[in-house]
MARDRENKOL-759389 format. One record per residue (C-alpha): residue in one letter; x, y, z; chain. Coordinates in nm, 3 decimals, decimal comma, padded with zeros to 5 digits. Layout:
<pts>
<pt A; <X; Y; Z>; A>
...
</pts>
This chain:
<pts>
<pt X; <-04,210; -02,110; -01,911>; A>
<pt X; <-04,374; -01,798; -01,856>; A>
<pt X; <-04,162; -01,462; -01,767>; A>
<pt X; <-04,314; -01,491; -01,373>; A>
<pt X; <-04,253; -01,836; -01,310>; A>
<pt X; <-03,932; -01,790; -01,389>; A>
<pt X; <-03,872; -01,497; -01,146>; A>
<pt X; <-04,024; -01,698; -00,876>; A>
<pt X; <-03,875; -01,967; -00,931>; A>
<pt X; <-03,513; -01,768; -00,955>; A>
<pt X; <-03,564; -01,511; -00,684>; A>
<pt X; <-03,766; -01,724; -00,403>; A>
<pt X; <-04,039; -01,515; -00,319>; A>
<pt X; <-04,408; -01,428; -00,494>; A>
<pt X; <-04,404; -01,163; -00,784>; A>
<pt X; <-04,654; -00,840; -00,668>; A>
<pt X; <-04,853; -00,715; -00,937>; A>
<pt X; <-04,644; -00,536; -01,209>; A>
<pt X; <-04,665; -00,146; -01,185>; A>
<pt X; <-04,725; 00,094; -01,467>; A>
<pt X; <-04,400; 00,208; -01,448>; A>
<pt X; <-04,257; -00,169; -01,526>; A>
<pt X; <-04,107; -00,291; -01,874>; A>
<pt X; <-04,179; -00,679; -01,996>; A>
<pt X; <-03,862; -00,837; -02,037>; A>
<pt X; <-03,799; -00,891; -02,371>; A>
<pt X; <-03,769; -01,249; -02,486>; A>
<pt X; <-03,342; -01,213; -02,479>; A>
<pt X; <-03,370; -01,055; -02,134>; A>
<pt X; <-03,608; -01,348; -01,987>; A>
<pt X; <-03,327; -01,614; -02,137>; A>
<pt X; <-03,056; -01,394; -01,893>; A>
<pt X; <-03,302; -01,500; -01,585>; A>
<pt X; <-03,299; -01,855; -01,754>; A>
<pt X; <-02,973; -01,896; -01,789>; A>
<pt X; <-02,876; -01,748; -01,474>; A>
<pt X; <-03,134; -02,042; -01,272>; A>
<pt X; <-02,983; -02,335; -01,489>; A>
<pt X; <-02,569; -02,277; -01,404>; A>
<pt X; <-02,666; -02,214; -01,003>; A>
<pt X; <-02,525; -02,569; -00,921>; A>
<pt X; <-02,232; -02,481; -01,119>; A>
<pt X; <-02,154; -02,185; -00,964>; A>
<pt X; <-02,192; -02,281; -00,627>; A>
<pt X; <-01,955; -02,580; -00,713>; A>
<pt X; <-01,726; -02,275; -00,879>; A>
<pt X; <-01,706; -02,120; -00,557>; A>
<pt X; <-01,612; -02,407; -00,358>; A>
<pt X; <-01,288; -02,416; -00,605>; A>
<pt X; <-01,214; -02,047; -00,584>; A>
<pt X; <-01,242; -02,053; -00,161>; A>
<pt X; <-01,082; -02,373; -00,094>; A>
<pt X; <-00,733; -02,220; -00,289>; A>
<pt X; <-00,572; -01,977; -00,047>; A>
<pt X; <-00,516; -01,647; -00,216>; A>
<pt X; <-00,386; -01,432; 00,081>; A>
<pt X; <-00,197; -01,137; -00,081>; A>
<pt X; <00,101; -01,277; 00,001>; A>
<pt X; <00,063; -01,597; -00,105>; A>
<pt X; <00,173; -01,497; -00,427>; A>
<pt X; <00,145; -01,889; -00,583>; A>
<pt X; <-00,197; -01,917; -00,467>; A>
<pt X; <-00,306; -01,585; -00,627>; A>
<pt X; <-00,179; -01,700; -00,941>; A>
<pt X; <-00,342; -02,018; -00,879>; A>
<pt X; <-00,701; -01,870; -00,886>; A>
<pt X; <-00,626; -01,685; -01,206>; A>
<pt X; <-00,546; -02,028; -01,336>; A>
<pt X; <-00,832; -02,177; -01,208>; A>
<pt X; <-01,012; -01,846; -01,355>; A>
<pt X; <-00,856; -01,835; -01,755>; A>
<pt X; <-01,035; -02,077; -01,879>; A>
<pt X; <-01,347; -01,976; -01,763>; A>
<pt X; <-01,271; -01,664; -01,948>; A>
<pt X; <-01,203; -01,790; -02,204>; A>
<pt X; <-01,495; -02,014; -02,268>; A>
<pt X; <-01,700; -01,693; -02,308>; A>
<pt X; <-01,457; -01,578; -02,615>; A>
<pt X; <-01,283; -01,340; -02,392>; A>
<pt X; <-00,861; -01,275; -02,451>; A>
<pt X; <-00,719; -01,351; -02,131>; A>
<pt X; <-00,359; -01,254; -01,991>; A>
<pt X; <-00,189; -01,215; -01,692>; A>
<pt X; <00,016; -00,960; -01,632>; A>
<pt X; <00,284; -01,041; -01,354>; A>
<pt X; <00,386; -00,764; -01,079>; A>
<pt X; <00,674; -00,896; -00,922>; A>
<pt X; <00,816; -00,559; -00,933>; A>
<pt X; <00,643; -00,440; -00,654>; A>
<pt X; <00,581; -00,789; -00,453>; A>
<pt X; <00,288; -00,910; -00,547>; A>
<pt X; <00,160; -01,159; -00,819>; A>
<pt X; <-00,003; -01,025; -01,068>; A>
<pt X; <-00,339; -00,942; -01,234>; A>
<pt X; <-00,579; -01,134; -01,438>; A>
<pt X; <-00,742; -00,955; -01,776>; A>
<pt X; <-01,018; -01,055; -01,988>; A>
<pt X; <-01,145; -00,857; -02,303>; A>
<pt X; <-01,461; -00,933; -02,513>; A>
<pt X; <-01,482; -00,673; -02,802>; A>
<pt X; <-01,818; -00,758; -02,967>; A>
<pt X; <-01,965; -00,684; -03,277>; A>
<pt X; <-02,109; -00,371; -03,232>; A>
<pt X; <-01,832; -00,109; -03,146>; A>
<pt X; <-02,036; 00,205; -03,067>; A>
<pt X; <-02,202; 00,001; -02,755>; A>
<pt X; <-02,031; 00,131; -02,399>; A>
<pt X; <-01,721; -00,063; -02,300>; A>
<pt X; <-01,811; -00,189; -01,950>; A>
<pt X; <-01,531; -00,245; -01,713>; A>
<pt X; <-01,611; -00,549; -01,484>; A>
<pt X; <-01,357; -00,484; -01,115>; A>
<pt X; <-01,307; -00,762; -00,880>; A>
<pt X; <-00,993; -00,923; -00,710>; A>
<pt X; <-00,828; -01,279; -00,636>; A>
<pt X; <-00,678; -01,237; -00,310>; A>
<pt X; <-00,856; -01,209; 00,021>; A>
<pt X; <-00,679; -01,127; 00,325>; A>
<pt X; <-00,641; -01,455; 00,501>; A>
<pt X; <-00,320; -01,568; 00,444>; A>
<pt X; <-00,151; -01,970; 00,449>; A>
<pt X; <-00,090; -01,891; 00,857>; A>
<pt X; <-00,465; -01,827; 00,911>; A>
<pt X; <-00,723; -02,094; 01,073>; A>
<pt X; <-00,974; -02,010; 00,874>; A>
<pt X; <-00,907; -02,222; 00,491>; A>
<pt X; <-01,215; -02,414; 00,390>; A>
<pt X; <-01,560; -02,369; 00,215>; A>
<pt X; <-01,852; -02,497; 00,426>; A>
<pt X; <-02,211; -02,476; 00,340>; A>
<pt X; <-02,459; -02,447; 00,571>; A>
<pt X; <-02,803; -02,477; 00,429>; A>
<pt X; <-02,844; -02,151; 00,201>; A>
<pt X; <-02,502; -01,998; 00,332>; A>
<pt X; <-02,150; -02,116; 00,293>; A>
<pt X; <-01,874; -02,018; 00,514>; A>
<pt X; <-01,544; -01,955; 00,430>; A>
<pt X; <-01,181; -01,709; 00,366>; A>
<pt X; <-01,316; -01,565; 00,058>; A>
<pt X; <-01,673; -01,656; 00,022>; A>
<pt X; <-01,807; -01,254; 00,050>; A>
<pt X; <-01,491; -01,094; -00,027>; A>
<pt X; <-01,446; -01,091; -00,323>; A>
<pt X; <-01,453; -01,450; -00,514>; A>
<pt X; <-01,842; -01,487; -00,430>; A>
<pt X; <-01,844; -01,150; -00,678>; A>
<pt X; <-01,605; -01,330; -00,958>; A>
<pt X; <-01,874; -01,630; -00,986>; A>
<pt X; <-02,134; -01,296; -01,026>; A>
<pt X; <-01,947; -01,181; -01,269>; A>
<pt X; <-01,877; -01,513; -01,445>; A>
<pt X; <-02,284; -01,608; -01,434>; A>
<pt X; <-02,371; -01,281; -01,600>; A>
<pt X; <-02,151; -01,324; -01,868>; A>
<pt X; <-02,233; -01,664; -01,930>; A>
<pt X; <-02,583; -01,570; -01,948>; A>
<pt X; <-02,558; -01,283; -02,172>; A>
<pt X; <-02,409; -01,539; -02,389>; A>
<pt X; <-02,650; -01,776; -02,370>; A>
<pt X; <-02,920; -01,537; -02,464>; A>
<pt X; <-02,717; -01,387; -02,762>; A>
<pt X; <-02,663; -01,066; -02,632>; A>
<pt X; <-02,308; -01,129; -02,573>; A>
<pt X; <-02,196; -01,060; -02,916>; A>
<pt X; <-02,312; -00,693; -02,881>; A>
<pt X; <-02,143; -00,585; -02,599>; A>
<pt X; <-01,728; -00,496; -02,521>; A>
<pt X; <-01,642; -00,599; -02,194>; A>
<pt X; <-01,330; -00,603; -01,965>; A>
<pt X; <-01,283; -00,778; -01,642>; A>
<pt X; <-00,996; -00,673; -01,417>; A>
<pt X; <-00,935; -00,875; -01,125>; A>
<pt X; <-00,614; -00,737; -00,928>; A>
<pt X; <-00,440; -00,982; -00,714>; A>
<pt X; <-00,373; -00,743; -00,415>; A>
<pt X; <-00,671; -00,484; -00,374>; A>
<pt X; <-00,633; -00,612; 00,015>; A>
<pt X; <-00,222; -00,517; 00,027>; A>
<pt X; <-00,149; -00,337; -00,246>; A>
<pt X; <00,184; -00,347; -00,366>; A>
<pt X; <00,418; -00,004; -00,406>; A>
<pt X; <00,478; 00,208; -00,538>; A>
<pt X; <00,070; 00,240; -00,649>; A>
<pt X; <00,138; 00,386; -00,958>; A>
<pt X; <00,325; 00,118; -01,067>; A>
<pt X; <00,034; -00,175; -00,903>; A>
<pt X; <-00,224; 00,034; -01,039>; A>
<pt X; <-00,112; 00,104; -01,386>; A>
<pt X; <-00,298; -00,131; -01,575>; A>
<pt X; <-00,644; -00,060; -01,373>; A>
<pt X; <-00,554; 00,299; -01,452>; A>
<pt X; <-00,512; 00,245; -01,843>; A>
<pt X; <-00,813; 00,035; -01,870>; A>
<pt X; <-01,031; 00,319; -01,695>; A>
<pt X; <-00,892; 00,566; -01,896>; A>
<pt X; <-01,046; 00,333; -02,202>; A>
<pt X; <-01,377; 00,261; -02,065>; A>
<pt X; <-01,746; 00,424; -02,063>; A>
<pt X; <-01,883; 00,264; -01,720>; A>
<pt X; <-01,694; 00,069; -01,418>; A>
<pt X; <-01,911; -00,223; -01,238>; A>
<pt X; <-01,768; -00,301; -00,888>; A>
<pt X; <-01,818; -00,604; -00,767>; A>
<pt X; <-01,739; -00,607; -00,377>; A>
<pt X; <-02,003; -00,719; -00,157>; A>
<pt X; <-02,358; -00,630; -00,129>; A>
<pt X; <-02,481; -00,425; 00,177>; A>
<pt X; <-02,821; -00,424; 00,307>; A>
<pt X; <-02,938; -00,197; 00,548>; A>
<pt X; <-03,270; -00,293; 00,707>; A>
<pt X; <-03,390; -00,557; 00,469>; A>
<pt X; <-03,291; -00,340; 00,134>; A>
<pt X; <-02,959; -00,417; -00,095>; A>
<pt X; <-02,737; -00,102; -00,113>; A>
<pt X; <-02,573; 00,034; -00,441>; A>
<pt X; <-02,293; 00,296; -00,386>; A>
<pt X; <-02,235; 00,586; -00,657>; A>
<pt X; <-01,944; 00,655; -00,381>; A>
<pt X; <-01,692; 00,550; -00,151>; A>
<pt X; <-01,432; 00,709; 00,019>; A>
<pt X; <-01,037; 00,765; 00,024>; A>
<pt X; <-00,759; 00,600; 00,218>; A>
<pt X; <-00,466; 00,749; 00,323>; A>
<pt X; <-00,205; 00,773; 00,589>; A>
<pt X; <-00,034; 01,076; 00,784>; A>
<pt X; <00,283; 01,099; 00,993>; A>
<pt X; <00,367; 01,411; 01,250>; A>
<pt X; <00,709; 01,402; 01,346>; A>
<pt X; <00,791; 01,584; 01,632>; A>
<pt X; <01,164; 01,733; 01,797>; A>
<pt X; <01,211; 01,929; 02,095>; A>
<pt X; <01,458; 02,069; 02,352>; A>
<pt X; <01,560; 01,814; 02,623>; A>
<pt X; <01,696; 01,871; 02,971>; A>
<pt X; <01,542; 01,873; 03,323>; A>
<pt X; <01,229; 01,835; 03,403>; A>
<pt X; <01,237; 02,083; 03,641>; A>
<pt X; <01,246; 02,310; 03,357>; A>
<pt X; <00,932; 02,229; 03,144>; A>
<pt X; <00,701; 02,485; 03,055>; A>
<pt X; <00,920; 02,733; 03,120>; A>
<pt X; <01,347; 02,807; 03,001>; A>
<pt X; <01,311; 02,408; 02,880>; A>
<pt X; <01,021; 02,453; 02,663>; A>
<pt X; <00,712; 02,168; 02,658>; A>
<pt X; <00,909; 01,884; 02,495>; A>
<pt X; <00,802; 01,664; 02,221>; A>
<pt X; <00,541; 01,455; 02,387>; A>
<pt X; <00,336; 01,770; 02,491>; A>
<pt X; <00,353; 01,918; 02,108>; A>
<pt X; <00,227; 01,543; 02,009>; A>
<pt X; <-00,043; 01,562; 02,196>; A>
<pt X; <-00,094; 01,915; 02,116>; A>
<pt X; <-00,128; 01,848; 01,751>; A>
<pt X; <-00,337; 01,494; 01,781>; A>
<pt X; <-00,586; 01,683; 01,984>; A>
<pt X; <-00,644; 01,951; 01,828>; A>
<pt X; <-00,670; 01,739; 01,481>; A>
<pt X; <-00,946; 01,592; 01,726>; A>
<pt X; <-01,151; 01,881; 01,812>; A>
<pt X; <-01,076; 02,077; 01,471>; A>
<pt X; <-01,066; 01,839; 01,196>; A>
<pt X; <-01,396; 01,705; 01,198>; A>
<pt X; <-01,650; 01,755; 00,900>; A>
<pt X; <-01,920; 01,576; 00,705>; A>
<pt X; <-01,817; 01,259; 00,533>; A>
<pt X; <-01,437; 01,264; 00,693>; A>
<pt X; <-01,287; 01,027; 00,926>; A>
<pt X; <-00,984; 01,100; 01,109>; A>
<pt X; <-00,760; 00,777; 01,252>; A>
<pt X; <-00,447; 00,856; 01,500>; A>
<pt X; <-00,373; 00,495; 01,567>; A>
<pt X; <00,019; 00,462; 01,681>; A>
<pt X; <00,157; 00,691; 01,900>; A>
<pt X; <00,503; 00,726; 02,077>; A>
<pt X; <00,763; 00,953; 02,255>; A>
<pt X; <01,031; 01,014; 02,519>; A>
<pt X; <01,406; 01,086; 02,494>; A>
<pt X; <01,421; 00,849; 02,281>; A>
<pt X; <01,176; 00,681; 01,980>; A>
<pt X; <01,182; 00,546; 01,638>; A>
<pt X; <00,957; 00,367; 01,398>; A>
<pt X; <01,027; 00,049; 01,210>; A>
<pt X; <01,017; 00,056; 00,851>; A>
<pt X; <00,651; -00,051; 00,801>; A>
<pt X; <00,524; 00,222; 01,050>; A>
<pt X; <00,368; -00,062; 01,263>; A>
<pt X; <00,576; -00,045; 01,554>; A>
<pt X; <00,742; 00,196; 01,731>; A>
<pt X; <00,976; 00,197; 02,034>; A>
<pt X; <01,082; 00,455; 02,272>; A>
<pt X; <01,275; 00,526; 02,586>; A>
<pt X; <01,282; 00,778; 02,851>; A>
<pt X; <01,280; 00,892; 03,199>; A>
<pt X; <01,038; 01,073; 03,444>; A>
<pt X; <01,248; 01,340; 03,499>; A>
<pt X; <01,371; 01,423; 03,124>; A>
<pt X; <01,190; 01,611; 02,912>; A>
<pt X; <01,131; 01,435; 02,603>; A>
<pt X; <01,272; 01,483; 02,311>; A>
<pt X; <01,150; 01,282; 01,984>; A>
<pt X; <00,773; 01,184; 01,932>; A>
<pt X; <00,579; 01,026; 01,645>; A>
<pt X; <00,180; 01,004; 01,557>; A>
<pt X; <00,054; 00,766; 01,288>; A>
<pt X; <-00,282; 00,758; 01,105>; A>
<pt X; <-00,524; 00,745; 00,830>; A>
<pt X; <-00,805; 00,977; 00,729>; A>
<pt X; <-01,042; 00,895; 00,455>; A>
<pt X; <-01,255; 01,212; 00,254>; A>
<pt X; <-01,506; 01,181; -00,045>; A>
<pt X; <-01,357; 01,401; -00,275>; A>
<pt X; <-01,016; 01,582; -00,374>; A>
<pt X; <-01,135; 01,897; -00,253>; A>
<pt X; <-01,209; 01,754; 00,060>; A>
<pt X; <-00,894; 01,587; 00,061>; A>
<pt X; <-00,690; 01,907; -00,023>; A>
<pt X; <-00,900; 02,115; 00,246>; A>
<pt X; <-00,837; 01,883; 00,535>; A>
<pt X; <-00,464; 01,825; 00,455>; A>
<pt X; <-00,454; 02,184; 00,460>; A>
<pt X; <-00,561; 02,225; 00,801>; A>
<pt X; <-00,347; 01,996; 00,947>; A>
<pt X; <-00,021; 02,191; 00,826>; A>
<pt X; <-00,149; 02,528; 00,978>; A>
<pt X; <-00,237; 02,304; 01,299>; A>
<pt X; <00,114; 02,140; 01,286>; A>
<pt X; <00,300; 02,436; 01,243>; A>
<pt X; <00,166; 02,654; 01,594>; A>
<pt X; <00,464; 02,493; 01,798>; A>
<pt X; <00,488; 02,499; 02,150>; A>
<pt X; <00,806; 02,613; 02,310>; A>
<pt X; <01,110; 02,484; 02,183>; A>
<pt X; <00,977; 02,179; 01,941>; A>
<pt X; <00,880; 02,173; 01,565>; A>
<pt X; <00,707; 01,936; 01,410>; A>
<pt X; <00,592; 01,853; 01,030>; A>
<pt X; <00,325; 01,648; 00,880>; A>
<pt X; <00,360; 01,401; 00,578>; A>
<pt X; <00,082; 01,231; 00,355>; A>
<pt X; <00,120; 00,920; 00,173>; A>
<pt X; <00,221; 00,910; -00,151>; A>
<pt X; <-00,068; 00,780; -00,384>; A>
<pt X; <-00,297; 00,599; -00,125>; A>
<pt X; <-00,702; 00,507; -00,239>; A>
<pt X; <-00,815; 00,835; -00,371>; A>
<pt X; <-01,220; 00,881; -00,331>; A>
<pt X; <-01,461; 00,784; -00,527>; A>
<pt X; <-01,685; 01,091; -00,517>; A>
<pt X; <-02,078; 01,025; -00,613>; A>
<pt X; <-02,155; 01,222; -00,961>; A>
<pt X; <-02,460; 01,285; -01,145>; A>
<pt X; <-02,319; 01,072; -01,405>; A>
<pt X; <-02,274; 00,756; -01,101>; A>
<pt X; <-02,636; 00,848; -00,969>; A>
<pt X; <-02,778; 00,834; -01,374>; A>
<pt X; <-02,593; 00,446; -01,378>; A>
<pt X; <-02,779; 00,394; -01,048>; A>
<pt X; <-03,097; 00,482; -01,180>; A>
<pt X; <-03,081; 00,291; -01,473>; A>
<pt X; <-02,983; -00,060; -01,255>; A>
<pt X; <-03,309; 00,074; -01,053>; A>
<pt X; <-03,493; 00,046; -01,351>; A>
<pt X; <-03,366; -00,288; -01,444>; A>
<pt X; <-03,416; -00,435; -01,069>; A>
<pt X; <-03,796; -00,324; -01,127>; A>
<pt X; <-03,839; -00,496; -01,428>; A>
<pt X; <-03,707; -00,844; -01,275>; A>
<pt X; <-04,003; -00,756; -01,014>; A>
<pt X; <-03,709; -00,700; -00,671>; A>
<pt X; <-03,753; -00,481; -00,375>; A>
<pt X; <-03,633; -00,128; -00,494>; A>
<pt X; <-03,231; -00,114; -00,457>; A>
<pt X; <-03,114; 00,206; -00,195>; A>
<pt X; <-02,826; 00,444; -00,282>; A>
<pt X; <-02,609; 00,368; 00,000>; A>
<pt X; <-02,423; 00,607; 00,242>; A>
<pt X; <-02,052; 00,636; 00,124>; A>
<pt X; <-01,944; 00,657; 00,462>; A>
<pt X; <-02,045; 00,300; 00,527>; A>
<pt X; <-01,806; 00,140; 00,240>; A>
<pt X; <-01,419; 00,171; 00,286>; A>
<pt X; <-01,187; 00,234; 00,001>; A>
<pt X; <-01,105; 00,017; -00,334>; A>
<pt X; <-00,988; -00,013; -00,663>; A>
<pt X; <-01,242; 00,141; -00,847>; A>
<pt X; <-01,178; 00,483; -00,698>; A>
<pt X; <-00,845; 00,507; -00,888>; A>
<pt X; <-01,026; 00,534; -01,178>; A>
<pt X; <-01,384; 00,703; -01,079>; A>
<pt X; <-01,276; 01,009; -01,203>; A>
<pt X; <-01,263; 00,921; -01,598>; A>
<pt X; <-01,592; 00,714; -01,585>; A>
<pt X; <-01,907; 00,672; -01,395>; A>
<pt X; <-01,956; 00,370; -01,153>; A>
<pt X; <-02,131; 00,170; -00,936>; A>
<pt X; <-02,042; -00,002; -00,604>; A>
<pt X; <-02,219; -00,332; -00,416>; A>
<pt X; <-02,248; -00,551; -00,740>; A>
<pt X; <-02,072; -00,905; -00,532>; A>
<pt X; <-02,238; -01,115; -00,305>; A>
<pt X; <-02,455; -01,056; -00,018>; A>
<pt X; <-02,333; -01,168; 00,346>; A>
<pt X; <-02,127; -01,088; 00,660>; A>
<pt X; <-01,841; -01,097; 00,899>; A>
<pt X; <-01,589; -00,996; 00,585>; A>
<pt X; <-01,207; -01,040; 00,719>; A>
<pt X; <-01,255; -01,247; 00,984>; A>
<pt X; <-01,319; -01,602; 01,076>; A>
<pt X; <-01,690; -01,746; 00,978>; A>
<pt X; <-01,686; -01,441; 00,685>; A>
<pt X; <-02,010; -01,614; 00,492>; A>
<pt X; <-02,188; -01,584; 00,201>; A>
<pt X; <-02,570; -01,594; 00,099>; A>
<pt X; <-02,606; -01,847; -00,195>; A>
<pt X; <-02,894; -01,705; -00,334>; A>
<pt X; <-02,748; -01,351; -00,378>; A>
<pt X; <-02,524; -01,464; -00,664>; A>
<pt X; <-02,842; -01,498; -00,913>; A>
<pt X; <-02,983; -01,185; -00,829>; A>
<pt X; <-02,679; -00,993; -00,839>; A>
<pt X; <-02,562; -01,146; -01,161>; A>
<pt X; <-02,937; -01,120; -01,269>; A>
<pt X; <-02,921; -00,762; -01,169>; A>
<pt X; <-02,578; -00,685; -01,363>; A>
<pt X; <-02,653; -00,894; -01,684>; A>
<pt X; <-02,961; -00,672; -01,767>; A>
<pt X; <-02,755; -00,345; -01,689>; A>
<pt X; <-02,487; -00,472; -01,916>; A>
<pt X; <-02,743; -00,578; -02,184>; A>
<pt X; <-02,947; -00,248; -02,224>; A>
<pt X; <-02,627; -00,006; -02,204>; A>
<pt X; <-02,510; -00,217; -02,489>; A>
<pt X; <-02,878; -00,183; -02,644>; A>
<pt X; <-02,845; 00,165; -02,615>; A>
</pts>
């Protein structure tokens, strides 16, 4: 079959004429697009499997039950599969696959992806549907439509021989939706494996932004704040004056400012739970808060709760910083102090070295004749697990499944995506190992 039929045929849509600038596939790389068209069925039918299993982080059995459902597909390919259990910090586990081929100077390429979604046993949303070219269901986008990616671009590289030359890890964490703590514990392994790799391949779900598919070199950080705030109490006929401004005042003080202060390219800033009076506490998630008072005490005890999300360390380091100085002008009679998370999703800041790895899946998505790729905004993508390693190893974000409504009820999934994604990875994966 001749190199364009085949692209036709795989991709749905008529080839343009080939530019100067655009490489013939080699006879290996057309047998990736071959291989890719032949398993469809089967990885549509793999899908069904993965979705129909609950995997809600929490549903620790059916998280392991994926990554059962998973090992042997691993290990059809000639990968080393384990699991390695984290009941130490509540969650299941995570699933590990290594291919060390027979060329050891090519790049070791470190697949990311995860088994749980966040629709848990209690949710009414459990079951694959397909709907013509899209299929509905808890799952389908995030993430397990980008395991079958990553399971058809293996088994293609295999079937075209080019398997053998690469090394290969795929790390699929089992609760990248709740992580469990502490994160240097639930992240260990991911850590260690990034610390051992040349390139990282994410594969969360594909954006597109106005008919174009969206790569990310970036994608910001996650991570939570607390003020806690104490003040004089008494009368009420004595605020602003001998009683001071009492802790809800300072609260508000501090959130607004943060408001009209804080803000700066790239940064978000979240205060989402707020409470005070003469009396308040949190529970020990930080979810809920209760508090008690009167109208004619001034209050004494207030909390604010958030998240703010940066694209680099610095960033991270500068904004922090201006939230102490902020914190610490007190009104009257209160004090107050801010706290940060400990560990949280640090950024994934976009490099030269993640723009190069763009460029070079640009080049390949020319050469299998698609609509140029964009470099997405990393404002539009929220944090995950490849930012706690970005900064040993150049990356790239987008590489799942394309479709919509992720997290909630009706999240769906375009079937054809998972060829040209896995299309679109295999021939990345096959000429950094060429290299």
């Amino acid at each position: 079959m001749r190199q364009s039929t085949i692209l036709a045929g795989l991709f749905g849509f008529a080839l343009t004429l080939a530019q100067p600038c655009l490489a013939e596939l080699s006879a290996e790389e057309t047998g990736i697009i071959a291989s890719i068209q032949r398993q469809h069925a089967d990885n549509e039918a793999l899908l069904e499997k993965l979705v129909n299993i609950n995997s809600g982080t929490l549903n620790l059995a059916g998280v392991q039950a994926v990554a059962e459902l998973l090992r042997p597909e691993f290990e059809s390919l000639g990968m080393h599969v384990r699991w390695i259990p984290m009941a130490e910090v509540g969650r299941a586990g995570h699933l590990l696959a290594e291919y060390r081929g027979q060329n050891a100077a090519a790049p070791r390429v470190l697949m990311i992806a995860h088994l749980d979604t966040v629709f848990e046993p209690d949710s009414p949303f459990q079951r694959y549907e397909r709907k013509g070219n899209i299929a509905e269901g808890p799952g389908t986008n995030d993430i397990k439509g980008g395991i079958v990616v990553i399971l058809a671009a293996l088994h293609s590289l295999k079937d075209s021989g080019i398997l053998t030359r690469t090394n290969l890890t795929v790390f699929l964490s089992g609760d990248e939706e709740m992580e469990g703590a502490p994160i240097s514990l639930s992240r260990r392994d991911l850590v260690a494996a990034g610390k051992t790799h040349d390139v990282a391949l994410d594969f969360e779900a594909l954006v597109r932004r106005n008919g174009s598919d969206a790569i990310y070199t970036g994608r910001r950080s996650a991570l939570s704040w607390r003020v806690d705030v104490t003040a004089a109490t008494g009368h009420s006929s004595g605020v602003g004056r001998e009683g001071g401004y009492g802790a809800v005042y300072e609260v508000a003080r501090i959130v607004d400012t943060f408001r009209r202060e804080l803000p700066e390219p790239n940064l978000t800033f979240n205060a989402s739970l707020i409470a005070g009076g003469t009396t308040a506490s949190l529970d020990p998630n930080e979810t809920q808060a209760t508090a008690g008072g009167k109208s004619n005490i001034i209050a004494a005890r207030a909390y604010a709760l958030g998240d703010l999300r940066t694209l680099s360390e610095a960033q991270t380091a500068r904004v922090q910083a201006k939230m102490r100085a902020i914190v610490a002008q007190h009104l009257a009679l209160s004090s107050a102090q801010v706290s940060f998370e400990e560990g949280g999703y640090p950024p994934m800041e976009p490099t030269p070295q993640n723009h190069a790895l763009f460029e070079q899946l640009q080049q390949a998505n020319a050469d299998l004749h698609l609509p140029p790729l964009m470099e997405g905004n990393p404002i539009e993508r929220g944090a995950g697990d490849i930012s706690f390693i970005a900064r040993y190893l150049p990356g790239l974000v987008g590489l799942g499944v394309a479709g919509e409504n992720t997290h909630a009820v009706g999240e769906w999934v375009d079937l054809s995506s998972i060829d040209t994604q896995a299309a679109r990875a295999a021939l990345l994966i096959a000429r950094l190992a060429a290299r």
